[in-house]
N, C-alpha and C positions, 0 to 999 in steps of 0.2 A: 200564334203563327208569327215568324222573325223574318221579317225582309230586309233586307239587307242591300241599299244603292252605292255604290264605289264611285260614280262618274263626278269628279268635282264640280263640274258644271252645274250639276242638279239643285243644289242648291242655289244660284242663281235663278234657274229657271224654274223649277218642280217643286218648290214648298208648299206650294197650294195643294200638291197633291202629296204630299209626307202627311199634313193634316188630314187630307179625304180618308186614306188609310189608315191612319192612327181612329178616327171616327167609325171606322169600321171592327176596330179591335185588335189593328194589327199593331205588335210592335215593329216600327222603324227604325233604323238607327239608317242615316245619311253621313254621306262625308260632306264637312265642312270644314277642312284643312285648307281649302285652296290647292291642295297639293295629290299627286296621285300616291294613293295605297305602297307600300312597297311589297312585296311579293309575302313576307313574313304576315306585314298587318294585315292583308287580304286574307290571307291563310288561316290566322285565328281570327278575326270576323266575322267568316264563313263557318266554320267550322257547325254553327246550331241553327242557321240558316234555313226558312225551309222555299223562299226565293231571291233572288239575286236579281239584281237591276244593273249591270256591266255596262263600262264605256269602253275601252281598250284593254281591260284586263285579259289575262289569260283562264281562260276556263278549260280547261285541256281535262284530261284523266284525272291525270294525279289530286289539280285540284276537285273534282265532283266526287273524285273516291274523300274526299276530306269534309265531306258533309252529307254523311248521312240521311239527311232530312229533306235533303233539295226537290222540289217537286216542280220546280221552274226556273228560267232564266230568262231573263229577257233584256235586246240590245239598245243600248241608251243611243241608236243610230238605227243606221242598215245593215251594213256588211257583216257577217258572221262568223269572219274568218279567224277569230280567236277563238273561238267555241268547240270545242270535239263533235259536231253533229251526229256524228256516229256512234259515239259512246252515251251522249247525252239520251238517244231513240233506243239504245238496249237497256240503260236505267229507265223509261218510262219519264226522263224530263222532260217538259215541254221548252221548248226552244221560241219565244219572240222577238219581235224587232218593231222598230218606233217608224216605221214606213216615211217619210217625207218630214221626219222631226227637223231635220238640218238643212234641206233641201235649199231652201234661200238664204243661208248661213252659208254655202258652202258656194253658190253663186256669187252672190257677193264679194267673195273671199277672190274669185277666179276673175272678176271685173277689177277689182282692185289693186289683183297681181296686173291686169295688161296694163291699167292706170300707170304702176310703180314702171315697169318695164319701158312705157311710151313715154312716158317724162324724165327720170333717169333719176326718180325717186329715190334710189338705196343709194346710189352716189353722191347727189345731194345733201343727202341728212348725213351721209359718213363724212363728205367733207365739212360740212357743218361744225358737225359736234368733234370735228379738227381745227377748228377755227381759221378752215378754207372756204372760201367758194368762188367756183371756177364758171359760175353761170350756164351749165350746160344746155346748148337748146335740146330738145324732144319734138315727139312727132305728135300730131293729133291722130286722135282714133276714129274722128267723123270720117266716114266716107268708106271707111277701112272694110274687108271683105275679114269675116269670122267664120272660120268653119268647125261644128262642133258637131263632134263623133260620140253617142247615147243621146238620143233624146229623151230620156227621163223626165220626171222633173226638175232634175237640177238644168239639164241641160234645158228647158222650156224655159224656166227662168231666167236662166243668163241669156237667152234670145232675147226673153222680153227687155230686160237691162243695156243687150247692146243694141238694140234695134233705140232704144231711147235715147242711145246716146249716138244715133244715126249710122250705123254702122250696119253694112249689108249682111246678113246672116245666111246660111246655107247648114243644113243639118243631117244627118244620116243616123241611120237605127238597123239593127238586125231588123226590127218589127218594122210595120208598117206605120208611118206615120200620116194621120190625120188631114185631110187638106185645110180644114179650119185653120190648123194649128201655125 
């Protein structure tokens, strides 16, 4: 059985499990380019595949009709929107996703942009590496009122991150959320 992971990252993070499954008897093959697939090398990679480990590739028709073998896919994230779910439930593929893989990856990511935004971080470093600097002041984010719409996990997260860096939080959900939380 040939699995088959496209998401560059994985190899940073997922070796440990390239081996679990090579120990199982699967063959692996990983990208290790650093670089994403191009449409061609995804195309013949897959082709004898009989699962697929996808980051942002396209899994649409055309590609599932190009591998006969496929009995799975599954998302090296959440979102599923590159995937035919439609076509993939008439071929009998199973469709997964890595539920909360990125979750604190992706908060972090979103405290870091208000960080770059409140200090005037991307002007800075541009006039820097222009051999300016205009000393711009910034604001601080203590004190500062955040309001985040999905409370997910990502969004629970990034509570917990600006709530530490003192910052009032306020959150809203189609669902109900939690009063613990």
């Amino acid at each position: 059985m040939k699995v088959l992971i496209t998401p560059r990252g994985f190899a940073n993070y997922g070796l440990d499990q390239v081996e679990r499954m090579k120990s199982k008897g699967l063959e692996v093959h990983y990208n290790a380019t650093g670089k994403a697939y191009t449409h061609e090398e995804f195309k013949a990679l897959s082709k004898d595949a009989d699962a697929i480990i996808v980051g942002v590739d396209k899994m649409d028709r055309e590609m599932m009709e190009g591998c006969p073998n496929l009995k799975a896919v599954c998302k090296f994230g959440v979102g599923t929107d590159n995937i035919d779910l439609d076509y993939a439930k008439e071929r009998n593929i199973h469709v997964g996703r890595c539920v909360g893989s990125n979750s604190r990856s992706v908060a972090e990511h979103v405290l870091s942009m208000m960080f770059m935004e409140a200090k005037n971080l991307y002007t800075s470093v541009r006039d820097v590496k222009q051999h300016g600097w205009n000393k711009p002041t910034g604001r601080e984010i203590y004190g500062k009122k955040l309001g985040i719409i999905g409370f997910g996990m990502i969004g629970k997260y990034l509570a917990e991150y600006a709530y530490g860096c003192g910052m009032e939080v306020y959150a809203y959900d189609a669902f109900a959320i939690a009063e613990e939380t």
